[in-house]
C-alpha positions as a printed NumPy array, in Angstrom:
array([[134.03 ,  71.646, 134.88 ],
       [136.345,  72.121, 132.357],
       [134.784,  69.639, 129.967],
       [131.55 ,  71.624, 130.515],
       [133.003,  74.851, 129.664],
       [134.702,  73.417, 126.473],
       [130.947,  71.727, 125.234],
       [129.645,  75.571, 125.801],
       [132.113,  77.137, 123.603],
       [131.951,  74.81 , 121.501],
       [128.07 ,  75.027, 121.064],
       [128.217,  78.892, 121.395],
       [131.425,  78.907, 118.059],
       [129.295,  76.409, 116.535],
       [125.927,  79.023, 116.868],
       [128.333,  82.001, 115.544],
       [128.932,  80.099, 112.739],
       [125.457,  79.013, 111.677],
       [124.304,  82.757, 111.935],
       [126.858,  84.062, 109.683],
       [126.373,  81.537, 106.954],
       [122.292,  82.414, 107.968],
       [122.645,  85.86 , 107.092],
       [125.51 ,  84.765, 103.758],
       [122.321,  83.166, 102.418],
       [119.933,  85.495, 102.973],
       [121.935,  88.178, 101.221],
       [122.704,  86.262,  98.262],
       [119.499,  84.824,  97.862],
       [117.977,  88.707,  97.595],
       [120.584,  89.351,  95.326],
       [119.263,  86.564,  93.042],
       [116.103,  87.137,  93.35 ],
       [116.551,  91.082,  92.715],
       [118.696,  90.012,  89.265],
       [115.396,  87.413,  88.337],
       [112.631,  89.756,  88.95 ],
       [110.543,  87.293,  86.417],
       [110.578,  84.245,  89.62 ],
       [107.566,  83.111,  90.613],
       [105.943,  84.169,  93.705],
       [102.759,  85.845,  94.849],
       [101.98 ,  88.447,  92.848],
       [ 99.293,  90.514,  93.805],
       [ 99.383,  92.445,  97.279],
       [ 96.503,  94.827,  97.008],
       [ 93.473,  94.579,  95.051],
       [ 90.657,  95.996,  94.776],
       [ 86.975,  94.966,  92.345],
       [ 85.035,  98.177,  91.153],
       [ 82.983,  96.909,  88.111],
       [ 84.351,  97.97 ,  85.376],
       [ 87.955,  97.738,  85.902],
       [ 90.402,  96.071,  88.9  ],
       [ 92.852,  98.262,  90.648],
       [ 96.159,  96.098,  91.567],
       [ 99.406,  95.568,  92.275],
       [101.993,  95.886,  89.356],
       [103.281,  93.025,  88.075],
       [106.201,  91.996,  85.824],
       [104.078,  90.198,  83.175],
       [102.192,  94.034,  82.974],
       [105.287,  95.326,  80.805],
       [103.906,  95.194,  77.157],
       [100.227,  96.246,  77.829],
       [102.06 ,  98.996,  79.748],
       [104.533, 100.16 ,  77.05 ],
       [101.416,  99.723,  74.499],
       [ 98.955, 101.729,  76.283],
       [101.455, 104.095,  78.011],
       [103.08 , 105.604,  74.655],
       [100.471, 107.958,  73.39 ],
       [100.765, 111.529,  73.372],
       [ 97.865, 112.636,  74.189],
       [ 98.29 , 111.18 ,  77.971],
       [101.807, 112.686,  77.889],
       [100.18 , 116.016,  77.717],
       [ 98.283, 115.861,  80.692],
       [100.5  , 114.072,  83.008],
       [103.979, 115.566,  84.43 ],
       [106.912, 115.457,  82.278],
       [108.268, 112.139,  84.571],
       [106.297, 110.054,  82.65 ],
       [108.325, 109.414,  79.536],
       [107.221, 110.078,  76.209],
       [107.758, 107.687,  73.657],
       [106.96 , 104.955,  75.747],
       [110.045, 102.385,  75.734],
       [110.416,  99.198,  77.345],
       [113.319, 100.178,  79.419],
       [110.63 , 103.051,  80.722],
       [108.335, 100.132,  82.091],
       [111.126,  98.117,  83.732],
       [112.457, 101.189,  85.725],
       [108.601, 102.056,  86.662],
       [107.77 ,  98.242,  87.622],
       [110.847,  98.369,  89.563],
       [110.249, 101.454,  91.486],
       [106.334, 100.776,  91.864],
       [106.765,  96.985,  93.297],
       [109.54 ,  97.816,  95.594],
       [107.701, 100.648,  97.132],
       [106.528,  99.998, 100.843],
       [103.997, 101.24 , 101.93 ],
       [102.911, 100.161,  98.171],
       [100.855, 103.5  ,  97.299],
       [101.1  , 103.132,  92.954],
       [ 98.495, 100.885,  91.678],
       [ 97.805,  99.282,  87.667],
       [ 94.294,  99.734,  86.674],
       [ 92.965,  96.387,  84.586],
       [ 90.783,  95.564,  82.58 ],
       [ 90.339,  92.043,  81.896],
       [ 93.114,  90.935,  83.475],
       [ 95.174,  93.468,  81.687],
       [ 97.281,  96.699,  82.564],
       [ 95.43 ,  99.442,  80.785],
       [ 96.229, 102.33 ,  83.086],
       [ 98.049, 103.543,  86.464],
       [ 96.436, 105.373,  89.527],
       [ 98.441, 105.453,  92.704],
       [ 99.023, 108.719,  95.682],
       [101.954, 110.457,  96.801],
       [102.398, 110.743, 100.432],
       [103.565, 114.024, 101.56 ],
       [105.932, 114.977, 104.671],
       [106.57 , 117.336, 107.879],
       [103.483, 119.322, 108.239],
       [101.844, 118.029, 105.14 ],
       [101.57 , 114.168, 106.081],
       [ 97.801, 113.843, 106.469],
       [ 97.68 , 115.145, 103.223],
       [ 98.376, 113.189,  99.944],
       [ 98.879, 114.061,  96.074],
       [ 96.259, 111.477,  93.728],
       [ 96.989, 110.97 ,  89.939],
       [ 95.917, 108.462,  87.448],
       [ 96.026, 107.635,  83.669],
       [ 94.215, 105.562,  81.302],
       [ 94.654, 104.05 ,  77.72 ],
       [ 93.067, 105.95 ,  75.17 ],
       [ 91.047, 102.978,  74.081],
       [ 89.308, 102.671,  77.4  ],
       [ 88.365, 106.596,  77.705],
       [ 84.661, 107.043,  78.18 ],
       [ 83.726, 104.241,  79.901],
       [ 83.671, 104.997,  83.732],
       [ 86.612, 103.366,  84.45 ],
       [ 89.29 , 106.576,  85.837],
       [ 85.979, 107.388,  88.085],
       [ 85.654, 103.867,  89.299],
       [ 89.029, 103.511,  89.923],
       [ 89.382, 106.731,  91.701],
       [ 86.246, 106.509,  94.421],
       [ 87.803, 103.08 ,  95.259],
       [ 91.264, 104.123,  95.84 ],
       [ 90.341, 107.367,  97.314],
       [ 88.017, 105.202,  99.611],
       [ 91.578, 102.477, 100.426],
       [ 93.902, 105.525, 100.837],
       [ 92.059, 106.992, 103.756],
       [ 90.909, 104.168, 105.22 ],
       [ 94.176, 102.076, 105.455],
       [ 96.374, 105.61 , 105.839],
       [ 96.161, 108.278, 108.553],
       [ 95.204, 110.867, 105.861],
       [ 92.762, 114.266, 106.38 ],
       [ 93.038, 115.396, 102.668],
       [ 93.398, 113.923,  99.065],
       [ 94.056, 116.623,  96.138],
       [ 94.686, 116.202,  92.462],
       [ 96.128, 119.192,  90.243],
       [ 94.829, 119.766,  86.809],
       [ 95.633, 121.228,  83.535],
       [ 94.023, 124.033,  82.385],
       [ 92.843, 122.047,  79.112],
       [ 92.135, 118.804,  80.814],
       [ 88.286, 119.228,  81.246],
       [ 87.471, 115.335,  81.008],
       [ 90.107, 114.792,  84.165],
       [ 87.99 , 117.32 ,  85.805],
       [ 84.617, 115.83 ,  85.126],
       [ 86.213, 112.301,  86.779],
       [ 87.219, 114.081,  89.954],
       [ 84.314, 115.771,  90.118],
       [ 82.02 , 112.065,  89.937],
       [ 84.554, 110.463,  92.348],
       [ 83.302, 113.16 ,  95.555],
       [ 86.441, 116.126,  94.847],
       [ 85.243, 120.35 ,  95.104],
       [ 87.733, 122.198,  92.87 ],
       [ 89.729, 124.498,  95.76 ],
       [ 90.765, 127.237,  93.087],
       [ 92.403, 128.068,  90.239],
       [ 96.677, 128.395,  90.399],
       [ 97.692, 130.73 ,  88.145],
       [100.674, 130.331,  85.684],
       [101.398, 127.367,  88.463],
       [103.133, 124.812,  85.595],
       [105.292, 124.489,  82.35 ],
       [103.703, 121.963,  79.933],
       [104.89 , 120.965,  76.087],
       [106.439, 124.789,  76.671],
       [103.446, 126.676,  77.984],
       [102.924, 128.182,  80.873],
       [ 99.687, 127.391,  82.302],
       [ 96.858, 127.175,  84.922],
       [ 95.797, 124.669,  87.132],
       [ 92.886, 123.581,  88.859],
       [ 93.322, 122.334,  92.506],
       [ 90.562, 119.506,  93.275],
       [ 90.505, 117.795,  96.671],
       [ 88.714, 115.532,  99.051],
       [ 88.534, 115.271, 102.572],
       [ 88.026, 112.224, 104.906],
       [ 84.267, 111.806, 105.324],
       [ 83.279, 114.187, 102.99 ],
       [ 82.762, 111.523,  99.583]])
């Protein structure tokens, strides 16, 4: 009996120890692979084919089509003062960061030819609000006119509320923005109303249109 009760705590020590050095390896190996973010692995966990363009996951090797298509004023003005203007590489490794660590993953790159050229993605919103989501999107000036925002925007209007329990998708617009209104317009969104004096942009105080979509009615 004794012998038998020595093998067991021997067996259950010996356990202990391989779940400690277990969980030692685990938490050393996610701090490598958070200070190599360049490894290789699988890239790509959502993506979707609309014609012209590809909506997909960000990846690292997006940075300097990002930075290149990203640092141009004249998306700056129609986008929320978070997204930085000039354009810097440090800009794209925080937004990489934050966009391939989110879970559920809800900010998307738009491509073109294999390349970065734009961002679309949704914000989930909370408490009383969480059937509801906020849509937003931007493009590289060298790809404007072509049907690709609208493209991209039916197809992830079309994932978010079939692969989220959302009623209602909305997008807010600047006052001067008409071409951002035409795309919402193509992609199935009714403009809601007009919010007065509702932002602060490059100093002004403006309007904004309120455009929104709700589930079945695209």
């Amino acid at each position: 009996m004794f012998h038998l009760l020595k093998s067991s705590s021997v067996a259950l020590c010996v356990l202990r120890v391989s779940v400690v050095i277990f969980l030692c390896v685990l938490f050393y190996l996610s701090i490598f692979i958070a200070l190599n973010p360049a490894l290789p692995y699988i890239e790509c966990i959502m993506e979707l084919h609309t014609g012209p363009c590809t909506v997909r996951s960000w990846q690292w090797s997006d940075r300097d089509s990002l930075v290149r298509n990203a640092n141009n004023r004249k998306i700056w003005i129609n986008v929320r003062d978070r997204f930085p203007y000039p354009y810097r590489n440090d800009d794209a490794d925080r937004w990489l960061a934050f966009a391939r660590s989110m879970r559920p993953e809800t900010n998307f790159a738009i491509a073109v030819e294999g390349k970065a050229v734009g961002g679309i993605g949704f914000a989930l919103q909370e408490d009383v609000n969480r059937i509801s989501a906020e849509i937003g999107y931007w493009l590289g000036e060298e790809f404007w006119g072509k049907g690709i925002t609208t493209a991209a925007l039916r197809a992830v209007t079309d994932y978010a509320f079939a692969n989220f329990n959302l009623c209602r998708l909305y997008a807010s617009v600047f006052e001067w923005n008409r071409a951002s209104c035409r795309v919402l317009e193509k992609a199935g969104y009714i403009c809601d109303g007009t919010m007065k004096q509702s932002a602060i942009k490059d100093g002004r105080t403006i309007d904004q249109f309120l455009f929104a979509i709700t589930r079945g009615q695209g």
